[in-house]
DRENGU-135136 format. One line per field, with one value per atom (N, C-alpha, C, O): residue in three letters; x, y, z; residue number from 1. Coordinates in nm, 4 decimals, always signed. Layout:
% DRENGU-135136
rest Ala;...;
px X;...;
py Y;...;
pz Z;...;
nr NUM;...;
***
This chain:
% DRENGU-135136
rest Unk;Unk;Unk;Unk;Unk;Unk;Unk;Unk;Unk;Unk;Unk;Unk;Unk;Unk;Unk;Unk;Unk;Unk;Unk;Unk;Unk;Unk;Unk;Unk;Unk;Unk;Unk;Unk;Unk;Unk;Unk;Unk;Unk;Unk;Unk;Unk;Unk;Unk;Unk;Unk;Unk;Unk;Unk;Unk;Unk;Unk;Unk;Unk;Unk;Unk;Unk;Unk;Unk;Unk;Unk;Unk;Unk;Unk;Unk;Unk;Unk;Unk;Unk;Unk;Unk;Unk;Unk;Unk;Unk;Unk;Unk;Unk;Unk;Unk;Unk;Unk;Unk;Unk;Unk;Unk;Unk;Unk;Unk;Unk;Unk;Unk;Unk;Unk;Unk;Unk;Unk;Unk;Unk;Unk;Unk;Unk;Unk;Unk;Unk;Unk;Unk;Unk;Unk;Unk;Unk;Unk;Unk;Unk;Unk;Unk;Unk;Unk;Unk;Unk;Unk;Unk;Unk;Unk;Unk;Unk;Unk;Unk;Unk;Unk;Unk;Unk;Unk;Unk;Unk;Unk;Unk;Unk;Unk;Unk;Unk;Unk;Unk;Unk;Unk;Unk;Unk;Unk;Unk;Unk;Unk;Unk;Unk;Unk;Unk;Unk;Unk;Unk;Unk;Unk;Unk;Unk;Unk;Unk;Unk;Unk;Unk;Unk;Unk;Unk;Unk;Unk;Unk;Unk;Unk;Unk;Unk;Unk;Unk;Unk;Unk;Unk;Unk;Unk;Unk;Unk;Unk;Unk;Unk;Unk;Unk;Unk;Unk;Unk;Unk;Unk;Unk;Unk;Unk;Unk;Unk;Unk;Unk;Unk;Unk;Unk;Unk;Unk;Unk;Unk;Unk;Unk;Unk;Unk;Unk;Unk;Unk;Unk;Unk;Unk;Unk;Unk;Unk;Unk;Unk;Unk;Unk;Unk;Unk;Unk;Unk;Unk;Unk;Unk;Unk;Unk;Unk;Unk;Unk;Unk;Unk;Unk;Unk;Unk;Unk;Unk;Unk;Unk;Unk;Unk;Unk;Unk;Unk;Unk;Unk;Unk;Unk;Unk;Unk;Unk;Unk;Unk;Unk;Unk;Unk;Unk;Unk;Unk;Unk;Unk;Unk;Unk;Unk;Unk;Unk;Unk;Unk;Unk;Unk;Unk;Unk;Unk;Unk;Unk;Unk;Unk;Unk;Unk;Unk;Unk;Unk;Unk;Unk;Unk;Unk;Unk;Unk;Unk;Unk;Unk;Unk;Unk;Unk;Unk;Unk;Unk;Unk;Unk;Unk;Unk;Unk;Unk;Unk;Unk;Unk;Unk;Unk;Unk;Unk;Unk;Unk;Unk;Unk;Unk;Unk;Unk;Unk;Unk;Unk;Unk;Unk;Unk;Unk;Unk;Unk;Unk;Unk;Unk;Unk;Unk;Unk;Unk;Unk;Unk;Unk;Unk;Unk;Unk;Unk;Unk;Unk;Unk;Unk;Unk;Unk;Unk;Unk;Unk;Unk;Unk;Unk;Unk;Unk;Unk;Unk;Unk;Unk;Unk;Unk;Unk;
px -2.3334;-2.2738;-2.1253;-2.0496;-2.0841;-1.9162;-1.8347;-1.8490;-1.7705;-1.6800;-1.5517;-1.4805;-1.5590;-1.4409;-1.3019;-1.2590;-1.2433;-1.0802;-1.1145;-1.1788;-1.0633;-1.0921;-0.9951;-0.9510;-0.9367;-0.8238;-0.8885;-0.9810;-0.8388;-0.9078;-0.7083;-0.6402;-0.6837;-0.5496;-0.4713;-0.4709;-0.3931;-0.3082;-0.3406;-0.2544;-0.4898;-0.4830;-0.6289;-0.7306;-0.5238;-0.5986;-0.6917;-0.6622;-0.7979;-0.8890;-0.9752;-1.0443;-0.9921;-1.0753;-1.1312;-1.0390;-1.2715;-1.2967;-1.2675;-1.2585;-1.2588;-1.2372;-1.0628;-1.0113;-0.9896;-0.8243;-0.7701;-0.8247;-0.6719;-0.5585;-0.4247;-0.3576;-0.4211;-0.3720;-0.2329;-0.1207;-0.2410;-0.1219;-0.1588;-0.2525;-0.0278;-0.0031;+0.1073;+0.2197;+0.0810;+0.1942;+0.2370;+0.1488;+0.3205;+0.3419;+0.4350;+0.5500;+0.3821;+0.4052;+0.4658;+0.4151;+0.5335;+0.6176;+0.4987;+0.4164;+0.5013;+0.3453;+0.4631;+0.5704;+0.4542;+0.3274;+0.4090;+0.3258;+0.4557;+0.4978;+0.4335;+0.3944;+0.4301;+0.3933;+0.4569;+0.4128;+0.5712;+0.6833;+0.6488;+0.6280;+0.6566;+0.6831;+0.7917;+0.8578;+0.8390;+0.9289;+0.9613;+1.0425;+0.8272;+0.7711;+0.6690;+0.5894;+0.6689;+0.5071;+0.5278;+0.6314;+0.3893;+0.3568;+0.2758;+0.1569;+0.3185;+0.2038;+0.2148;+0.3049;+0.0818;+0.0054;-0.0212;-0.1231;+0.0386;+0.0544;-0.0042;-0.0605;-0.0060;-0.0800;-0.2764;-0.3666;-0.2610;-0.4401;-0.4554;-0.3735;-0.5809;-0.6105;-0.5091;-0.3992;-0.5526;-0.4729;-0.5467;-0.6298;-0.4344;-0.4918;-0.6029;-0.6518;-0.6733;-0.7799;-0.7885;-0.8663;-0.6577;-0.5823;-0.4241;-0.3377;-0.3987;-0.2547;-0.2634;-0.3404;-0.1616;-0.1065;-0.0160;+0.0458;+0.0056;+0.0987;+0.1865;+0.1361;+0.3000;+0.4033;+0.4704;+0.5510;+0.4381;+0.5381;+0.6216;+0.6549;+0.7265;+0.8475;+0.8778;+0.9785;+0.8508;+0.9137;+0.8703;+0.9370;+0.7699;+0.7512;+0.8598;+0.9257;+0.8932;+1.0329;+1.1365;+1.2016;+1.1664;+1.2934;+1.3093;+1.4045;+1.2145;+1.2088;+1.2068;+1.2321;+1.1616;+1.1772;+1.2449;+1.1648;+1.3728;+1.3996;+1.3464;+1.3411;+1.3129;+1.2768;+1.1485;+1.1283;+1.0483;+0.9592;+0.9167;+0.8906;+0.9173;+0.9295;+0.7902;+0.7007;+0.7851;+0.6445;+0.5385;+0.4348;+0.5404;+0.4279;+0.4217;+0.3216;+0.5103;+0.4990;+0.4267;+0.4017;+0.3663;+0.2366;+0.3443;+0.4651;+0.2785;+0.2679;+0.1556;+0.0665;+0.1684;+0.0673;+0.0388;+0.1423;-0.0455;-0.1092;-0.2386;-0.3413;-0.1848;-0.2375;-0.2907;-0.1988;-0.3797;-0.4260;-0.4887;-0.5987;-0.5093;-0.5881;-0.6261;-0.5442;-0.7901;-0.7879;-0.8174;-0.8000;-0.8573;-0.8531;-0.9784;-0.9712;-1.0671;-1.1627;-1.0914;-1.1520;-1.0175;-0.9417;-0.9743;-0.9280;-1.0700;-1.0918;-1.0064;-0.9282;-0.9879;-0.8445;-0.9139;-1.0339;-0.7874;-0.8061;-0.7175;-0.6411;-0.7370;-0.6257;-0.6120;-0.7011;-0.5401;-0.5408;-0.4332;-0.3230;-0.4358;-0.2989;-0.3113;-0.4161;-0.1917;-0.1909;-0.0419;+0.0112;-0.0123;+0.1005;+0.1735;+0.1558;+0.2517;+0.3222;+0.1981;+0.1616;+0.1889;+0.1028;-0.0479;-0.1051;-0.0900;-0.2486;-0.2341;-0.3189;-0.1104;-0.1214;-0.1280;-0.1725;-0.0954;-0.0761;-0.1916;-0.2032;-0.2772;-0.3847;-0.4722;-0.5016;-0.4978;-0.5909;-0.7015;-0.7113;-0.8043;-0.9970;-1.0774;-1.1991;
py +1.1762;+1.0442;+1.0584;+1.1220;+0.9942;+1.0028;+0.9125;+0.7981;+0.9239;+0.8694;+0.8371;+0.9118;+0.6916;+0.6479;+0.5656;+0.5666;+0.5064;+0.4780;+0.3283;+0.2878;+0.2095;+0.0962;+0.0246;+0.0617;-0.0992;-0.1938;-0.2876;-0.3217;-0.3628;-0.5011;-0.5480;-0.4924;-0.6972;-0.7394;-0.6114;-0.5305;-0.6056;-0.5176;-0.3788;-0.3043;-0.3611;-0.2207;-0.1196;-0.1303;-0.0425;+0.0634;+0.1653;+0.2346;+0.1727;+0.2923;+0.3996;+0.3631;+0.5014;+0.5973;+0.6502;+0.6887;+0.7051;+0.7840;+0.9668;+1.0377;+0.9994;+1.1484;+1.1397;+1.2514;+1.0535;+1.0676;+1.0332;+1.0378;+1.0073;+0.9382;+1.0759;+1.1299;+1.0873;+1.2103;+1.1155;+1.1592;+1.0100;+1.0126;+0.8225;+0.7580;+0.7939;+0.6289;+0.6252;+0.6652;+0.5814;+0.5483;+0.4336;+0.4090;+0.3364;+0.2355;+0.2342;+0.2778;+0.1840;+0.2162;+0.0577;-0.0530;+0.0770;-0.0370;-0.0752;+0.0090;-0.2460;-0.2515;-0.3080;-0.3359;-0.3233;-0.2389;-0.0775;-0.0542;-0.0158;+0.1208;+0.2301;+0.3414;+0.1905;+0.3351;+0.4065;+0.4964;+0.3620;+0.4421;+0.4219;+0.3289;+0.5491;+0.5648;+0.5211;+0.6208;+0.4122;+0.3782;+0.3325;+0.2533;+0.4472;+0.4311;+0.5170;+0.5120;+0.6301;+0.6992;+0.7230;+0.7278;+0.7328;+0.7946;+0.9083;+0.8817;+1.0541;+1.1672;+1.2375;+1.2808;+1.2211;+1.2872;+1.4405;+1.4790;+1.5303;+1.6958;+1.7245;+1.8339;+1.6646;+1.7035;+1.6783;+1.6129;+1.7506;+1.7941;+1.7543;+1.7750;+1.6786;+1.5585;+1.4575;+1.4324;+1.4088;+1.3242;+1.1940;+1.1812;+1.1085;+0.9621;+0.9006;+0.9554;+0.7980;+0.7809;+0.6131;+0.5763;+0.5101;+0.4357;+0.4015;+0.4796;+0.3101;+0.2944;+0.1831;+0.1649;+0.0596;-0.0834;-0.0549;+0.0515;-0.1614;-0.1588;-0.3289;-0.4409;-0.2937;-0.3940;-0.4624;-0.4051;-0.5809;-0.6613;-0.6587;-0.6435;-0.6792;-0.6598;-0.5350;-0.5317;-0.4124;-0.3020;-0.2707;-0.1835;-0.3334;-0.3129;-0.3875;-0.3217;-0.4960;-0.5783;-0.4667;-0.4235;-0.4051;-0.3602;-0.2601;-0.2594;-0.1589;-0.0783;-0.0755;+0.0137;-0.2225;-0.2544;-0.4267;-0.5146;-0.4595;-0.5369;-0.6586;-0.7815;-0.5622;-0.6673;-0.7254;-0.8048;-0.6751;-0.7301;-0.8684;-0.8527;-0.9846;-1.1265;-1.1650;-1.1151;-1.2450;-1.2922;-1.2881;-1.2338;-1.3258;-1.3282;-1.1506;-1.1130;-1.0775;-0.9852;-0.9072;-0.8876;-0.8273;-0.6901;-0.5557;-0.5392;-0.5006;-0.3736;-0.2786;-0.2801;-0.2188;-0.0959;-0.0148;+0.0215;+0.0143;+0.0952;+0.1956;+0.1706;+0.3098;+0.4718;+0.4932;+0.4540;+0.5300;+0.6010;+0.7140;+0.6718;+0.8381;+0.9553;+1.0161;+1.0346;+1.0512;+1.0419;+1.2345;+1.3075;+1.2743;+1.4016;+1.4414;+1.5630;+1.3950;+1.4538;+1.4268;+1.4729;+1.3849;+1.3504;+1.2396;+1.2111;+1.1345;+1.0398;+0.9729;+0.9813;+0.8532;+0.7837;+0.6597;+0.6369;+0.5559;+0.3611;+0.3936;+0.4901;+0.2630;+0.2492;+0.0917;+0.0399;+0.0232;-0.1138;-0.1932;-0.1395;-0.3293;-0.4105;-0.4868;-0.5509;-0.5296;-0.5599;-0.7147;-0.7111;-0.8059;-0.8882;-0.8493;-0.7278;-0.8868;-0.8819;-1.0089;-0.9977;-1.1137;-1.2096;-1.2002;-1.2578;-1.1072;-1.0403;-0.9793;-0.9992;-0.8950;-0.8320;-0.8985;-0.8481;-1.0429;-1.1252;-1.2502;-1.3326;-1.2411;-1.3823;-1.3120;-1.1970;-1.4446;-1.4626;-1.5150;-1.6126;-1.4031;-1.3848;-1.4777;-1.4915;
pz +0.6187;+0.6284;+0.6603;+0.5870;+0.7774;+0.7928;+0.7328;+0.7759;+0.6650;+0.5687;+0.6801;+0.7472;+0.6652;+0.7097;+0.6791;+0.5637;+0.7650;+0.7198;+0.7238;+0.8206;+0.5901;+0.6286;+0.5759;+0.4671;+0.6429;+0.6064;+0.5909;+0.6646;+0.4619;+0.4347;+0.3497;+0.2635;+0.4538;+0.4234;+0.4307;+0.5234;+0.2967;+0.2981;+0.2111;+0.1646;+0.1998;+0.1209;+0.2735;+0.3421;+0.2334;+0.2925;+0.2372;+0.1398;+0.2972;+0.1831;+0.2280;+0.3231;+0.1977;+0.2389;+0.1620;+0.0900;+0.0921;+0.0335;+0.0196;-0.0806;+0.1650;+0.1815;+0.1723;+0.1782;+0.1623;+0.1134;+0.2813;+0.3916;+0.2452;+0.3587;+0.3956;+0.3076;+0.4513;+0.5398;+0.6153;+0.5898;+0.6907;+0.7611;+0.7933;+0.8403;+0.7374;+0.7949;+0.8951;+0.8646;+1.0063;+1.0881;+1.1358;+1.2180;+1.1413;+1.2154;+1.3404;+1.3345;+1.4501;+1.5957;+1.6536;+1.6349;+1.6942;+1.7857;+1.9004;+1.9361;+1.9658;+2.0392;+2.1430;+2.0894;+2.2586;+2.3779;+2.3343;+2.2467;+2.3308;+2.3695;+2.2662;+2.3015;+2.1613;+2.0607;+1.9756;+1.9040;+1.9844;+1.9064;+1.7307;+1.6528;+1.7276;+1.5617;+1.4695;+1.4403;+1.4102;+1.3371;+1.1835;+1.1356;+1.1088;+0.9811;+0.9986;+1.0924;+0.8731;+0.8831;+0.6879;+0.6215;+0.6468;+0.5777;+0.5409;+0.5232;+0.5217;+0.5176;+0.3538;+0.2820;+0.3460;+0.2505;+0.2222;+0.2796;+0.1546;+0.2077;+0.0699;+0.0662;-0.0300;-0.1672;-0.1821;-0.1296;-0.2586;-0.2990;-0.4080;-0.4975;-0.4254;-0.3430;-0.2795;-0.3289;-0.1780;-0.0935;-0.2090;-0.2989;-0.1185;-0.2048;-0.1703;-0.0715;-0.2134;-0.1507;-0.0809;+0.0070;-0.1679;-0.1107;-0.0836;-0.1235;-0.0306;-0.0083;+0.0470;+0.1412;-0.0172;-0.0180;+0.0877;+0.0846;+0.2111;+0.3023;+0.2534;+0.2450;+0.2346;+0.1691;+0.2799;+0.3532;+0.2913;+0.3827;+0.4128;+0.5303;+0.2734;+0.2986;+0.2998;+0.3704;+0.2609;+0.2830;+0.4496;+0.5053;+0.5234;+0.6626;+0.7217;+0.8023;+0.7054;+0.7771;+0.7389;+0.8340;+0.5972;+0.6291;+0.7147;+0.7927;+0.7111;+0.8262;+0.9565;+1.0374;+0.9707;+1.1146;+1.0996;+1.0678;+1.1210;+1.1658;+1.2658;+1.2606;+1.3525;+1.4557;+1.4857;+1.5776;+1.3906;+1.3739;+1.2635;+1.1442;+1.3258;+1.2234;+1.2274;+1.2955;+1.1586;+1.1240;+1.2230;+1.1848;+1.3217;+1.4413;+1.5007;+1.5615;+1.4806;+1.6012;+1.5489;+1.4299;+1.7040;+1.6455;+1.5740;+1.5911;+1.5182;+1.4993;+1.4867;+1.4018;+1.5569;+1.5490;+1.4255;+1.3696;+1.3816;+1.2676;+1.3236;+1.3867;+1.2727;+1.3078;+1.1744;+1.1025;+1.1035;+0.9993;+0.9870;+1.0228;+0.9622;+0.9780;+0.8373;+0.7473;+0.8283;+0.6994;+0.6951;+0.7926;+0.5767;+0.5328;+0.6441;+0.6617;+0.7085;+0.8094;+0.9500;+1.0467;+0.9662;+1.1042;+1.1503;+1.2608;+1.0770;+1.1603;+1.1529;+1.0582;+1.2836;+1.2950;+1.2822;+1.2976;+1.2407;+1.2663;+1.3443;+1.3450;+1.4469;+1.5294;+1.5361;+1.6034;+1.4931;+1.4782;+1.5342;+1.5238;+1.6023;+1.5702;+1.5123;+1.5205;+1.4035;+1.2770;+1.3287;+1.4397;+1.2439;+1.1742;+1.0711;+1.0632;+0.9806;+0.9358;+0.7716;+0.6546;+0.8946;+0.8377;+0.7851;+0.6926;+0.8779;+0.8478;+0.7076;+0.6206;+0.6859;+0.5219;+0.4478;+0.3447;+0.4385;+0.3375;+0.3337;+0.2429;+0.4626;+0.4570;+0.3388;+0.3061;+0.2926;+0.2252;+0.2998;+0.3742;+0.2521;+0.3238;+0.2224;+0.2346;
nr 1;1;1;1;2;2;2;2;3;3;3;3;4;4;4;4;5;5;5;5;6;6;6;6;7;7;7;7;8;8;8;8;9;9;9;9;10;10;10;10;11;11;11;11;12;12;12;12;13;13;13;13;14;14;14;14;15;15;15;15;16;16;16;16;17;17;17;17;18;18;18;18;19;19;19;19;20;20;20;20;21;21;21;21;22;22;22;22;23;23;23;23;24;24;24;24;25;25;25;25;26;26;26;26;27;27;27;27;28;28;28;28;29;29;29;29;30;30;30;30;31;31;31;31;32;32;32;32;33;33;33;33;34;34;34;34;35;35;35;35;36;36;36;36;37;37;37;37;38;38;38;38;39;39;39;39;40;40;40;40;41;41;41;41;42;42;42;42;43;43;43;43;44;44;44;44;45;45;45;45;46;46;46;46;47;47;47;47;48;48;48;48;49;49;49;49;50;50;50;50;51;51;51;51;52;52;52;52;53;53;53;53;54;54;54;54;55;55;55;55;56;56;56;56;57;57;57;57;58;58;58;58;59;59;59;59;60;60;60;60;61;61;61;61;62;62;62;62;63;63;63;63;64;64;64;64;65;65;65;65;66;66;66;66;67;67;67;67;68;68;68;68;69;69;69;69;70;70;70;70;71;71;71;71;72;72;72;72;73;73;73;73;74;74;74;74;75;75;75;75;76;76;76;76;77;77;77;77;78;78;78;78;79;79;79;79;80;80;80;80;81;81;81;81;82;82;82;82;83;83;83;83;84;84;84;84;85;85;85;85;86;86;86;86;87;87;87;87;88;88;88;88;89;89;89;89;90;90;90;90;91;91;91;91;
***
């Protein structure tokens, strides 16, 4: 069974552990926020914070994309575009 990477709002989860969060500037790709995981066991979730995503990036306000990269302890990747607003709807 392949164990995979899944976002629901703002928490992220994997069973086999989370290896690498990145957030990427959209259209281009740029990296301007990452999080990596180098300890054993890796985590198996991780909360992405609104506001600590605005401070890191300024220029991203309520409507704009950002890109989200995730890679978990088997290499599988999410590759998503995400809001600012998506972390916070309520499902």
């Amino acid at each position: 069974m392949r164990l995979t990477v899944a976002l629901a709002r703002n928490l992220i989860r994997c069973p086999s552990g989370l290896r690498l969060i990145e957030l990427r500037t959209v259209p281009d790709g740029a990296v301007f926020h990452h999080w990596e995981f180098l300890h054993n066991p890796p985590p198996v979730q991780f909360v992405l914070n609104p506001e600590e995503i605005r401070e890191f990036s300024p220029g991203v306000i309520g409507g704009g994309e950002i890109g989200l990269l995730v890679e978990d302890d088997a290499g599988n990747i999410l590759k998503k575009k995400i809001t600012l607003s998506d972390l916070t709807a309520v499902t």
